[in-house]
KEDONU-624028 format. One record per atom (N, C-alpha, C, O, CB): residue in one letter; chain; atom name; x, y, z. Coordinates in pm, whole numbers, plus 50000, padded with zeros to 5 digits. Glycine has a CB too. Layout:
<recs>
- A  A  CA  X  Y  Z
...
</recs>
This chain:
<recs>
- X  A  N  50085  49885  50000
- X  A  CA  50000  50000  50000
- X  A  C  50091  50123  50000
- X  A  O  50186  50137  50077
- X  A  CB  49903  49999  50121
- X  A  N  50049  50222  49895
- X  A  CA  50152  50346  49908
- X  A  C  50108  50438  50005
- X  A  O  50056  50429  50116
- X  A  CB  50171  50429  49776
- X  A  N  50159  50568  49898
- X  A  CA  50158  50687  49964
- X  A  C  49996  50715  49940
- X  A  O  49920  50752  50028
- X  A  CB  50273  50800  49902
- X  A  N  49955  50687  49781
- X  A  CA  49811  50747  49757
- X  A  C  49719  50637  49861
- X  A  O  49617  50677  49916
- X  A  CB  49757  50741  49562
- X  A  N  49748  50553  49872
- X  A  CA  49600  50438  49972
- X  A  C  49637  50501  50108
- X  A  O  49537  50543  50166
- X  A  CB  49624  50201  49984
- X  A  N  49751  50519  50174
- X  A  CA  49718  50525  50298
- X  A  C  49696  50675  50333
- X  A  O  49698  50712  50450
- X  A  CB  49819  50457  50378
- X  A  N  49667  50786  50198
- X  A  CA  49566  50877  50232
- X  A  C  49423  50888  50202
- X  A  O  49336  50968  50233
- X  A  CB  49603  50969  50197
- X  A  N  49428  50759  50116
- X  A  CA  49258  50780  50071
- X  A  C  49216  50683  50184
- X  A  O  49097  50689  50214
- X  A  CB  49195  50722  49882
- X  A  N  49289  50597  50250
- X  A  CA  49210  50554  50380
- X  A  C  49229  50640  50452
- X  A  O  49178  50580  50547
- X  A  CB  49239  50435  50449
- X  A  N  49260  50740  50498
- X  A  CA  49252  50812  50613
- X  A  C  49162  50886  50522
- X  A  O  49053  50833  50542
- X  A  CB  49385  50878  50694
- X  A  N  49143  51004  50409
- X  A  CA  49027  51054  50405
- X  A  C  48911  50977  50405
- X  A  O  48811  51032  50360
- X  A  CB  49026  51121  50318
- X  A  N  48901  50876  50441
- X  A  CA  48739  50752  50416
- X  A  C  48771  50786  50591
- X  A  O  48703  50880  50632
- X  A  CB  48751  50504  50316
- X  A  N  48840  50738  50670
- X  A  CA  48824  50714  50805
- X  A  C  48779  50821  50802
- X  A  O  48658  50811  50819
- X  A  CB  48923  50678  50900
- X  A  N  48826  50990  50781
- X  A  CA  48805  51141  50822
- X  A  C  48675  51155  50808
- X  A  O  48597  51183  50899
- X  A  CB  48880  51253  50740
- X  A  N  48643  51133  50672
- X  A  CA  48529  51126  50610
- X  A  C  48374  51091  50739
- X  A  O  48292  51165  50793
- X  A  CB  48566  51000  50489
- X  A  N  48400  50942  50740
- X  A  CA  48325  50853  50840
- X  A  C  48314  50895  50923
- X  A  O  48198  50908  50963
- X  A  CB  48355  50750  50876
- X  A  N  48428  50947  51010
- X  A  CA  48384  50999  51165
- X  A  C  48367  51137  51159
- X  A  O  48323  51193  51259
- X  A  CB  48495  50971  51286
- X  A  N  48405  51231  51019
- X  A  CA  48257  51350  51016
- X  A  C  48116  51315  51030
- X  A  O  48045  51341  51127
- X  A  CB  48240  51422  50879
- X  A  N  48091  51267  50948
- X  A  CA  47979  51224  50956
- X  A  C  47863  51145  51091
- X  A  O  47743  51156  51119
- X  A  CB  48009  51161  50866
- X  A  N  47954  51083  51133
- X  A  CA  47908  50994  51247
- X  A  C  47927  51108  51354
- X  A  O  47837  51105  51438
- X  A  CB  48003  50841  51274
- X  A  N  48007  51195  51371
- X  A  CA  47994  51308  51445
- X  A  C  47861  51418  51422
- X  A  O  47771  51450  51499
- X  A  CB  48122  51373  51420
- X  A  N  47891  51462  51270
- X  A  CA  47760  51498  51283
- X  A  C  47572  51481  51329
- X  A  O  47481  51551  51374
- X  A  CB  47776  51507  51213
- X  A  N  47601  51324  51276
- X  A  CA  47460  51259  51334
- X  A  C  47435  51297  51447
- X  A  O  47349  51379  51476
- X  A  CB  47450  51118  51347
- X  A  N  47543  51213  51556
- X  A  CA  47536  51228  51702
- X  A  C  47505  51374  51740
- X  A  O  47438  51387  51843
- X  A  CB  47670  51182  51767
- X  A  N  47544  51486  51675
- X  A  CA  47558  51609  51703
- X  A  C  47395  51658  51686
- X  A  O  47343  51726  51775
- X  A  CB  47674  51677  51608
- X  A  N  47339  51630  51598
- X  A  CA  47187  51612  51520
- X  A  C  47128  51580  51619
- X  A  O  47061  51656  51689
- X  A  CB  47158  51504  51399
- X  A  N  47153  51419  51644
- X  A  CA  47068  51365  51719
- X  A  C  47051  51411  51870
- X  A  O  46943  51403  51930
- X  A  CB  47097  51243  51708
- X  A  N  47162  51456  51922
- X  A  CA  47146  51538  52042
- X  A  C  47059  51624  52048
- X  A  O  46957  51613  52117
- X  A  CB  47243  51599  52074
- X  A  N  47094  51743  51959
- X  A  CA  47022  51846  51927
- X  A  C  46901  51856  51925
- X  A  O  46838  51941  51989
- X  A  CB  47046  51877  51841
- X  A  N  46843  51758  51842
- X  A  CA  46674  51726  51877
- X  A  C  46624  51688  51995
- X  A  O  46519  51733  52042
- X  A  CB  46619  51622  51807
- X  A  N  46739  51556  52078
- X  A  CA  46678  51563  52198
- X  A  C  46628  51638  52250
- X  A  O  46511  51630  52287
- X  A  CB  46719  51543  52263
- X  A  N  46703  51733  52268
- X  A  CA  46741  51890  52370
- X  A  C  46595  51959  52330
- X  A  O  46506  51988  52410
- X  A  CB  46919  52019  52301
- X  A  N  46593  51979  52164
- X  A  CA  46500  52067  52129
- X  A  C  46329  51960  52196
- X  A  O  46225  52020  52222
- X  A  CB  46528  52104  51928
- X  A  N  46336  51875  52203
- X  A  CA  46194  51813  52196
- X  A  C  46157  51816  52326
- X  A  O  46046  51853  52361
- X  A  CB  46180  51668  52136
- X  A  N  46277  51764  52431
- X  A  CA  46301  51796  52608
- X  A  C  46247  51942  52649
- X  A  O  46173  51968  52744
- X  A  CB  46489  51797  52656
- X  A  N  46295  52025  52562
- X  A  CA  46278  52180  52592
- X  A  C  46141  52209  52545
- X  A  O  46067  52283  52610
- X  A  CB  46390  52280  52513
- X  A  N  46099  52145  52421
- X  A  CA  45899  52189  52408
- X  A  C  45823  52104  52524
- X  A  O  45727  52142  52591
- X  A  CB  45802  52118  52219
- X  A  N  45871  52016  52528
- X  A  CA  45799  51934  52655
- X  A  C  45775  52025  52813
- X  A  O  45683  52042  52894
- X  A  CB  45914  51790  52692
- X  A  N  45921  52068  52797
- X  A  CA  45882  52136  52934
- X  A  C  45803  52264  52891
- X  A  O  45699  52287  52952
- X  A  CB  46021  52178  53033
- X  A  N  45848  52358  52783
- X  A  CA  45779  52424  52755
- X  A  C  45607  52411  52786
- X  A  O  45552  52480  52871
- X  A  CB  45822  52428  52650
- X  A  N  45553  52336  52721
- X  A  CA  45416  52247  52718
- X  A  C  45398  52254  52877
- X  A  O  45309  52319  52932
- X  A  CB  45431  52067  52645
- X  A  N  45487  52184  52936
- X  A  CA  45420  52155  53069
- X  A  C  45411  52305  53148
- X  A  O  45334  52346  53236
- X  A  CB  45518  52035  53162
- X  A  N  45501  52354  53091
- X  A  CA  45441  52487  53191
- X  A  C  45361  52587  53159
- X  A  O  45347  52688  53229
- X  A  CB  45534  52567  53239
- X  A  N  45296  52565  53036
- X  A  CA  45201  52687  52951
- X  A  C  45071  52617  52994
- X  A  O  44965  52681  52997
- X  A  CB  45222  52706  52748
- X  A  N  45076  52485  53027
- X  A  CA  44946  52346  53099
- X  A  C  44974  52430  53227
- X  A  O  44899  52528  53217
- X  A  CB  44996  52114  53112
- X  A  N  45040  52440  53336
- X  A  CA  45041  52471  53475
- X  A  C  44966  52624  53473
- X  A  O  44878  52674  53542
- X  A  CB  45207  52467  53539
- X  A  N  45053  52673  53349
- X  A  CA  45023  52865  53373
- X  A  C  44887  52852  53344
- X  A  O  44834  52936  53416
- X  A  CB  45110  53006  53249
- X  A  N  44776  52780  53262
- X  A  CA  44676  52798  53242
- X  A  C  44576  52717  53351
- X  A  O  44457  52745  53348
- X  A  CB  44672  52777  53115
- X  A  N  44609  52649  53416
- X  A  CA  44550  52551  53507
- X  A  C  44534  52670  53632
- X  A  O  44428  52693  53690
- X  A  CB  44662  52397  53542
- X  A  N  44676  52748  53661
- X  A  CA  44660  52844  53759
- X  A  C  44577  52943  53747
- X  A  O  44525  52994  53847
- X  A  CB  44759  52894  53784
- X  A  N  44560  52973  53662
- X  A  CA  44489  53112  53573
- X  A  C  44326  53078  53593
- X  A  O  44239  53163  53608
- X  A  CB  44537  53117  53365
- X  A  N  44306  52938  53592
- X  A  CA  44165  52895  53564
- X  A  C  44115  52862  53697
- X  A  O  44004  52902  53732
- X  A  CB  44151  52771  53460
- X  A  N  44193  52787  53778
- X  A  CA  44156  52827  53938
- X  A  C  44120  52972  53948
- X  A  O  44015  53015  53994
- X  A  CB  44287  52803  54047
- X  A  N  44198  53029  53909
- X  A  CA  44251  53211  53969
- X  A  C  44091  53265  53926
- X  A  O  44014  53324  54002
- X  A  CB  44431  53328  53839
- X  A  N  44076  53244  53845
- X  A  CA  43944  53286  53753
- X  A  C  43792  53210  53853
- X  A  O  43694  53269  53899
- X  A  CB  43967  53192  53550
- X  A  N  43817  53108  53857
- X  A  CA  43692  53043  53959
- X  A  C  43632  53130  54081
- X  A  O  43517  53152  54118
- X  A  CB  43752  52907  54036
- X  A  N  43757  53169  54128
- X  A  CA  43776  53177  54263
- X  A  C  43698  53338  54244
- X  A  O  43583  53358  54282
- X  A  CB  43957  53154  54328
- X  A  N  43774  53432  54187
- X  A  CA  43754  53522  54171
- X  A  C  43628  53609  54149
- X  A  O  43551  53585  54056
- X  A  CB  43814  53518  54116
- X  A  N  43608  53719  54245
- X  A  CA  43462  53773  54229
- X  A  C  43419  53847  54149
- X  A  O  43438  53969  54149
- X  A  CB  43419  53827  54313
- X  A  N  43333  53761  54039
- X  A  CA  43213  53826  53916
- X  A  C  43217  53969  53919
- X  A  O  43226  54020  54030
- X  A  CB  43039  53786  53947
- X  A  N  43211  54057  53799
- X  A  CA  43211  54181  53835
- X  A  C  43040  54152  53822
- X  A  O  42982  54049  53789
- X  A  CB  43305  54302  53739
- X  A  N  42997  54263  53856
- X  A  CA  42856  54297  53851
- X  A  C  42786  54367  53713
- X  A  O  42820  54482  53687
- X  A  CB  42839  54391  53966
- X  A  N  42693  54303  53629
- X  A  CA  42664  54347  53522
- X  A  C  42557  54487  53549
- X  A  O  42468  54501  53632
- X  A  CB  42611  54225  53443
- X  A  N  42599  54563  53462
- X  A  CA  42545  54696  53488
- X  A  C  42481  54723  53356
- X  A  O  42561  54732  53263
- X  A  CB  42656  54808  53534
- X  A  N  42383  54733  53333
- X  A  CA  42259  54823  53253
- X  A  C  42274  54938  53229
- X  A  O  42268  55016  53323
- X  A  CB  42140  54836  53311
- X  A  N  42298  54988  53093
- X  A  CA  42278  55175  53056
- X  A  C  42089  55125  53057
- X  A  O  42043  55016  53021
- X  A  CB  42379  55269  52824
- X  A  N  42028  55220  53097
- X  A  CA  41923  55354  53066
- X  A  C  41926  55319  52931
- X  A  O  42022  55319  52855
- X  A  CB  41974  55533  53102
- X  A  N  41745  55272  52899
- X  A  CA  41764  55265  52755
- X  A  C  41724  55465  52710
- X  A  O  41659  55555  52763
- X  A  CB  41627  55114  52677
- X  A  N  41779  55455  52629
- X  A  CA  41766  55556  52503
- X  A  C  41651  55642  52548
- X  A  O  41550  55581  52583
- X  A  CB  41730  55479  52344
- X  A  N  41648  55810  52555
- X  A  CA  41519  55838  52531
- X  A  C  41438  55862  52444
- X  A  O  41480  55946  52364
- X  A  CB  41500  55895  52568
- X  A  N  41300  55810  52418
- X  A  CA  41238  55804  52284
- X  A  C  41221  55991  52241
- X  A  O  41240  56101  52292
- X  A  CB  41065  55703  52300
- X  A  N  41183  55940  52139
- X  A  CA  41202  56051  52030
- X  A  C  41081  56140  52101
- X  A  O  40985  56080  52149
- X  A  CB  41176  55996  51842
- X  A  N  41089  56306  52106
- X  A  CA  41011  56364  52146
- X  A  C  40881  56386  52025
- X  A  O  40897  56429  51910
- X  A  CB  41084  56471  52200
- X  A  N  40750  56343  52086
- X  A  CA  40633  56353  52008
- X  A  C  40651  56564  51926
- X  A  O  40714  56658  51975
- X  A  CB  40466  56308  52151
- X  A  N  40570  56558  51801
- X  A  CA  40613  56696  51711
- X  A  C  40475  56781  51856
- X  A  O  40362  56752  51895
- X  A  CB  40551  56692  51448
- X  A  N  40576  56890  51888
- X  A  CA  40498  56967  51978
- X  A  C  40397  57003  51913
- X  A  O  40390  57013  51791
- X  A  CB  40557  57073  52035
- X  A  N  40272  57038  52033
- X  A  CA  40162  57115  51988
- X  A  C  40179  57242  51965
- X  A  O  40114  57297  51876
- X  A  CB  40066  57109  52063
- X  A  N  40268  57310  52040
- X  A  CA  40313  57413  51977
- X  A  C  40323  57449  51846
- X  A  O  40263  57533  51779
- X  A  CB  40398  57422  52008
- X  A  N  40451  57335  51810
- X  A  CA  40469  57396  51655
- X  A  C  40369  57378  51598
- X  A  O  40346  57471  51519
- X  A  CB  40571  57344  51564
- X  A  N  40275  57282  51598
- X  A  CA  40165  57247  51539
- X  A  C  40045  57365  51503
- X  A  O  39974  57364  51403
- X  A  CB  40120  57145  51623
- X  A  N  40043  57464  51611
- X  A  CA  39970  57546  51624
- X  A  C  40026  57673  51548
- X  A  O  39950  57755  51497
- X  A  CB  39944  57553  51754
- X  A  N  40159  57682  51545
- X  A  CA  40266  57791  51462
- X  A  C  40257  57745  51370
- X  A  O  40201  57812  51283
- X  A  CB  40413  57816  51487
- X  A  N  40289  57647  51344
- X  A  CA  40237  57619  51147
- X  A  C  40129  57685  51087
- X  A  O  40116  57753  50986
- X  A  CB  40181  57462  51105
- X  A  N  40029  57633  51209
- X  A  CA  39859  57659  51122
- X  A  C  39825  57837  51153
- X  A  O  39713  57879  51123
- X  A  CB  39685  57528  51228
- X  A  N  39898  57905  51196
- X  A  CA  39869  58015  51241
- X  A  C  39943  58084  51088
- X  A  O  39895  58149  50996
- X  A  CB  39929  58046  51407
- X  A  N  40078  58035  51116
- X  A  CA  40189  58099  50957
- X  A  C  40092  58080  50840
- X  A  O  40056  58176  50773
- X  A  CB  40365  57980  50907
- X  A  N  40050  57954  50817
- X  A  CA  39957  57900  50720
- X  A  C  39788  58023  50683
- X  A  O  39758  58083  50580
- X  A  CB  39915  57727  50804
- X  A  N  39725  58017  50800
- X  A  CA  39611  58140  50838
- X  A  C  39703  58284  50758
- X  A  O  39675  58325  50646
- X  A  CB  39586  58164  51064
- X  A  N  39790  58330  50829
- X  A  CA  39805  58407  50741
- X  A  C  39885  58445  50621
- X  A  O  39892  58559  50576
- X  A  CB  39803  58461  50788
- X  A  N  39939  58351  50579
- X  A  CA  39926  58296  50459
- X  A  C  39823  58355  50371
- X  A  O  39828  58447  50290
- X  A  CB  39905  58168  50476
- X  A  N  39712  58263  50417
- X  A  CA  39576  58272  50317
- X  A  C  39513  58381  50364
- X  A  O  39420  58408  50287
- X  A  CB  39465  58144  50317
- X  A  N  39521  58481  50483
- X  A  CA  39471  58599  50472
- X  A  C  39511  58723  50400
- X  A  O  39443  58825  50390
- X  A  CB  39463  58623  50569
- X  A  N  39695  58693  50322
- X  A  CA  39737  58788  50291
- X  A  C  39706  58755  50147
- X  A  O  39740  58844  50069
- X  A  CB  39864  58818  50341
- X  A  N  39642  58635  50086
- X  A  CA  39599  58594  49960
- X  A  C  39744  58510  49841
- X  A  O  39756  58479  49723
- X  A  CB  39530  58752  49898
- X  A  N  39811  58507  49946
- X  A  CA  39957  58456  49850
- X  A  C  39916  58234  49871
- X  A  O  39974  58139  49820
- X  A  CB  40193  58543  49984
- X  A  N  39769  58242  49990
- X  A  CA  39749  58087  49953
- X  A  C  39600  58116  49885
- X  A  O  39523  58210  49907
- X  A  CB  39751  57958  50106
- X  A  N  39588  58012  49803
- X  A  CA  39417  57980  49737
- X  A  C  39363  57902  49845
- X  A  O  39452  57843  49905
- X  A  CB  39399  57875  49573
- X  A  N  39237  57881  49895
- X  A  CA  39165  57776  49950
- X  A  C  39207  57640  49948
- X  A  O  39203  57558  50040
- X  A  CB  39056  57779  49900
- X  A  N  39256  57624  49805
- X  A  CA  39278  57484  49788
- X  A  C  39392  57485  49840
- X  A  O  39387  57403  49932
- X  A  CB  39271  57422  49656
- X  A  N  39532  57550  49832
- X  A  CA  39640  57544  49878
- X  A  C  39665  57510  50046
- X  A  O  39718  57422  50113
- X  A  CB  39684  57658  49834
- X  A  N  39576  57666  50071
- X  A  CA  39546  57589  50210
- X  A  C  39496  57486  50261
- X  A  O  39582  57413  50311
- X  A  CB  39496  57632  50265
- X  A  N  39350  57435  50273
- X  A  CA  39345  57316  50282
- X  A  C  39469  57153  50251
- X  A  O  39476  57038  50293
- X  A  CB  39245  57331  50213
- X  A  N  39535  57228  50168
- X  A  CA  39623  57086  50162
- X  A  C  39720  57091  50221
- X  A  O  39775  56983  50243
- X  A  CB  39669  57037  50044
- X  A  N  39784  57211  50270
- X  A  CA  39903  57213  50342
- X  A  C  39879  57229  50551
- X  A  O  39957  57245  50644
- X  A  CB  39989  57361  50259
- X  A  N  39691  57211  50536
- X  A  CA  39638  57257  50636
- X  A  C  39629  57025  50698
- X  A  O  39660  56962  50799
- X  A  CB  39462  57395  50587
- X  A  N  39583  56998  50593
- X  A  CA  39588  56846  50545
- X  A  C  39744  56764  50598
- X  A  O  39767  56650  50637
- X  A  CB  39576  56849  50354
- X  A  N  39812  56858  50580
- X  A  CA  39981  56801  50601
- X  A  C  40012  56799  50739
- X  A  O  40056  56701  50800
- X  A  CB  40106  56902  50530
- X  A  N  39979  56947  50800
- X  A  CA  40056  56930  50922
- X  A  C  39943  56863  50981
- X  A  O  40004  56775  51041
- X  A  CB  40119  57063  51001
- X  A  N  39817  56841  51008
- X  A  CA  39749  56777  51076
- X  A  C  39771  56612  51056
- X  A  O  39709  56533  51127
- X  A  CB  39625  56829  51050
- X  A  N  39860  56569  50961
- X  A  CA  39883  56433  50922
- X  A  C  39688  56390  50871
- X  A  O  39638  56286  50913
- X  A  CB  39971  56327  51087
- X  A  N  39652  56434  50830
- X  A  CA  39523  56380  50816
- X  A  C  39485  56393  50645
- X  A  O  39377  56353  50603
- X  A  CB  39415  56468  50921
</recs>
């Protein structure tokens, strides 16, 4: 065996135990990572388990009611009466006809 075999067996050995290093290196690595969500997991399970006691225990606020809305104010009699008065003279100064009046007399009375 020469000079060239007893370096291409040592790059095959080099080779091999890169590799076999790397795995192991891999395979650790995941351990670690899967160990570490586990605990992760177990303590996001505890933090919510505490939280949900915490919540049981804890006193209800009290539901509180707004005041409904106030309804719409009915159209005053007032204005009602200022319309038909504007309207009156209106038709006394002759700028309404009878008929005009009556229909706009028809409107505000809703009738």
């Amino acid at each position: 065996m020469g000079l060239i075999g007893g370096m291409a067996r040592t790059a095959v050995v080099a080779g091999t135990a890169t590799a076999v290093s790397n795995r192991v290196s891999r395979r650790q690595a995941n351990r670690w990572a899967a160990k570490d969500q586990q605990q992760y997991e177990a303590q996001a399970y505890e933090q919510q388990q505490a939280y949900d006691q915490q919540q049981a225990y804890a006193p209800q606020p009290q539901q509180v009611y707004a005041a409904p809305p106030p309804q719409p104010a009915a159209p005053a009699q007032d204005d009602m009466i200022t319309q038909l008065q504007k309207l009156g003279d209106l038709k006394a100064a002759g700028v309404l006809t009878e008929e005009e009046f009556a229909a706009q007399k028809a409107k505000i009375l809703g009738s």
